[in-house]
C-alpha positions in Angstrom: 0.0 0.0 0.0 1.5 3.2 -1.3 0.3 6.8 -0.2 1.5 9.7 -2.7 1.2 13.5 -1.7 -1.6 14.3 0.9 -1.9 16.5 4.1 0.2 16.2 7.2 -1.7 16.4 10.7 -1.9 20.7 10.3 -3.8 19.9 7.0 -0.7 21.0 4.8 -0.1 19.1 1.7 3.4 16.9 1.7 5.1 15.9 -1.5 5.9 12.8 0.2 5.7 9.2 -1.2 5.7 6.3 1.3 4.9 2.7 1.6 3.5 1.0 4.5 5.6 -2.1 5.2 3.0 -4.1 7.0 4.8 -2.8 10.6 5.3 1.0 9.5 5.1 3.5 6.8 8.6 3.8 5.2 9.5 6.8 2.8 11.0 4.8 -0.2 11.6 7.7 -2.5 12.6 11.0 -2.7 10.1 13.6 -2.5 7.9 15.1 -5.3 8.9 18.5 -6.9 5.4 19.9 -5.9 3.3 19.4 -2.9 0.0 18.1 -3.4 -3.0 17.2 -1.5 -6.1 14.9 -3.7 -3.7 14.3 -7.0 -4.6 11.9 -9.7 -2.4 8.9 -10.3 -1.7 6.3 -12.8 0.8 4.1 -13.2 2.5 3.3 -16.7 5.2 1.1 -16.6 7.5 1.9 -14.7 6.2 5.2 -14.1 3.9 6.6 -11.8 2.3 9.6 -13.1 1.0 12.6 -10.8 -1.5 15.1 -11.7 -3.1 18.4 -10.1 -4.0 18.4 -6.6 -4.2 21.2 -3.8 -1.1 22.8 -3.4 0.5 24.6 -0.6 -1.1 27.6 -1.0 -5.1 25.6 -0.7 -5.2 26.3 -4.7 -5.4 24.0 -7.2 -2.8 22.6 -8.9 -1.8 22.1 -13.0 1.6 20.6 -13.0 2.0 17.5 -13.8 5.5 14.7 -12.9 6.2 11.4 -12.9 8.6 9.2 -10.9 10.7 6.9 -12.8 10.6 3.8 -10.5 14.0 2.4 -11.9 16.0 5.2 -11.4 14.7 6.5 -8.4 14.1 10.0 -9.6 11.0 12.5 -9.8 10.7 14.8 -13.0 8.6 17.8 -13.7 6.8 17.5 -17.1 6.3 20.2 -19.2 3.1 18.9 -19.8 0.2 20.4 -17.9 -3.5 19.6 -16.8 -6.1 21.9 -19.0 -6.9 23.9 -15.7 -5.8 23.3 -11.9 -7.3 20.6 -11.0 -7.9 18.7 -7.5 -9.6 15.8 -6.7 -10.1 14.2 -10.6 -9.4 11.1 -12.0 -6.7 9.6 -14.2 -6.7 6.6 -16.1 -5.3 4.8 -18.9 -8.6 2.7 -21.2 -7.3 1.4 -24.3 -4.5 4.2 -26.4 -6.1 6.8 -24.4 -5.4 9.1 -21.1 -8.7 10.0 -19.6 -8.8 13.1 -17.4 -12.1 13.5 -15.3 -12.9 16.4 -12.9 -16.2 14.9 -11.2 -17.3 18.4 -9.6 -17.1 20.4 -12.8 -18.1 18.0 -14.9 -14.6 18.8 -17.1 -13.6 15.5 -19.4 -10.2 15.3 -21.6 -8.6 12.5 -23.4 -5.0 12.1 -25.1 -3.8 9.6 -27.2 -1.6 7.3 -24.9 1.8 8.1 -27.5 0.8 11.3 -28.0 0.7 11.8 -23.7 4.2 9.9 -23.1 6.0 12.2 -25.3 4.5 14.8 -23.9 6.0 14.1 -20.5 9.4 13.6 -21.5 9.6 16.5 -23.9 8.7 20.2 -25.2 6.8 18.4 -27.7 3.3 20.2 -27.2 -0.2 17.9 -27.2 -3.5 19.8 -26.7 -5.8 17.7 -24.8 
């Protein structure tokens, strides 16, 4: 079980990632660029993918980074949500990226190619 971002016990949001061992939670990898309370996240790969949220500052969030599980490393995409977004959803049906904002009623989708090079490069996708 695997908690990523949230709020500490003040109600700030952490940019933690940590695993609970069965005894304990253990932080396993470094932190996120960007702290986050009520992100999306999907895992590709080896990648675990992490979308909008609450910042810091109680508003939304639009950035968008990934942690490469092989090498241990977070990095900051230059791909962004449409609009901050917290407490969406994020999933992966078919060759698609689905983005859904339940609240606003807001729906994007991305070709799945078009999305991964989107997070490793300028290259710039409209959702």
């Amino acid at each position: 079980f695997t908690l990523i971002g949230g709020e500490n016990t003040r109600g700030i949001p952490t940019n933690d990632l940590v695993t609970w061992t069965g005894k304990e939670w253990k932080v396993l990898y470094p932190p996120m660029h960007t702290a986050r309370a009520f992100p999306s996240v999907l895992a590709i790969g080896d990648l675990i993918i992490v979308s909008g949220g609450r910042g810091a500052d109680g508003e939304g969030v639009e950035t968008i980074e990934f942690l490469d599980v092989n090498k241990r490393i977070w990095i900051q995409s230059n791909l962004k949500l449409p609009r901050p977004l917290s407490g969406h959803h994020m999933s992966l049906c078919g060759e698609y990226i689905y983005i859904y904002h339940w609240i606003s009623g807001y729906f994007w989708r991305m070709n799945k190619k078009n999305f991964m090079a989107s997070l490793t490069t300028n290259d710039e996708h409209n959702w």
